[in-house]
C-alpha positions in Angstrom: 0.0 0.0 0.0 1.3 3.3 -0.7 2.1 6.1 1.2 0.2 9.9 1.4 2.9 10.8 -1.1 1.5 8.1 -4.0 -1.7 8.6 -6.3 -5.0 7.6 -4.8 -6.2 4.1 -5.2 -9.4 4.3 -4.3 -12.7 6.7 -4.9 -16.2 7.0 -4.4 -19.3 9.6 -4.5 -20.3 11.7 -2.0 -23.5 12.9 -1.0 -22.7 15.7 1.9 -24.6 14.2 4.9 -24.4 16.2 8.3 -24.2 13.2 10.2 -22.1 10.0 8.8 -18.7 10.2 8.1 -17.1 9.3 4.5 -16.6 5.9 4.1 -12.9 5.8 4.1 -10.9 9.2 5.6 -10.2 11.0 2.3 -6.5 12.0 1.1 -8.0 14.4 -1.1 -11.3 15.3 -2.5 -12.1 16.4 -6.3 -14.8 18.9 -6.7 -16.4 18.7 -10.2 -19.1 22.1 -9.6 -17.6 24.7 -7.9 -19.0 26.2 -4.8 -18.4 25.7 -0.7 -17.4 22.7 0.9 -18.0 22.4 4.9 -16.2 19.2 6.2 -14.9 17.7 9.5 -11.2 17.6 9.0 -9.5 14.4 10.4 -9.9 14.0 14.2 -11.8 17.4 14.6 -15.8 17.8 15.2 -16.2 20.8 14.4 -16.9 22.0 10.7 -14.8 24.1 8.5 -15.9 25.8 5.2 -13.7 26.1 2.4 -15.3 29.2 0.5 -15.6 29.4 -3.6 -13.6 26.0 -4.1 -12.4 25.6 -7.9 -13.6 22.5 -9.9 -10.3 20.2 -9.3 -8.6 18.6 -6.2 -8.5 19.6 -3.4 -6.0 18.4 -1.0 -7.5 17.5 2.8 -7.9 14.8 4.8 -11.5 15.0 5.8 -13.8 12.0 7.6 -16.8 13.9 6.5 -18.1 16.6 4.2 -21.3 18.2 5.7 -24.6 19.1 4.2 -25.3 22.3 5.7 -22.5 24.7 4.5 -21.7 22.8 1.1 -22.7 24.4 -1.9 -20.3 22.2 -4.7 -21.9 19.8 -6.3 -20.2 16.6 -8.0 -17.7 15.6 -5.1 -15.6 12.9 -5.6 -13.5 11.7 -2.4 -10.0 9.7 -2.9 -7.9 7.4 -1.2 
């Protein structure tokens, strides 16, 4: 398995949900529709909201990307 320095290996859809967590802690997340993205970064419980996020990748390590606060649309995470 590779290290947080190698590509992801794995992905899946996410629908922002204010109370379970991602399936797997993401390494990054790709955003396909621009907008806001509220998530609980790794080990914290409260939220933070990255404003106007570009369509692309962005790079945290999140264990859950919120409903209220999220705006993007078309989230992909990866790990």
């Amino acid at each position: 398995m590779g290290g947080l320095e190698s590509p992801a290996r794995q992905a899946a859809v996410v629908t922002p949900d204010d109370i379970a967590d991602l399936v797997n802690t993401s390494r990054s997340i790709y955003v396909g529709t621009a907008g806001d993205i509220s998530v609980h970064m790794i080990g914290q419980s409260s939220a933070v909201i990255f404003k106007a996020v570009p369509v692309g990748i962005l790079p945290i390590r999140a264990d859950r990307v919120l409903a209220t606060g999220t705006t993007a649309a078309d989230i992909v995470a990866l790990w």
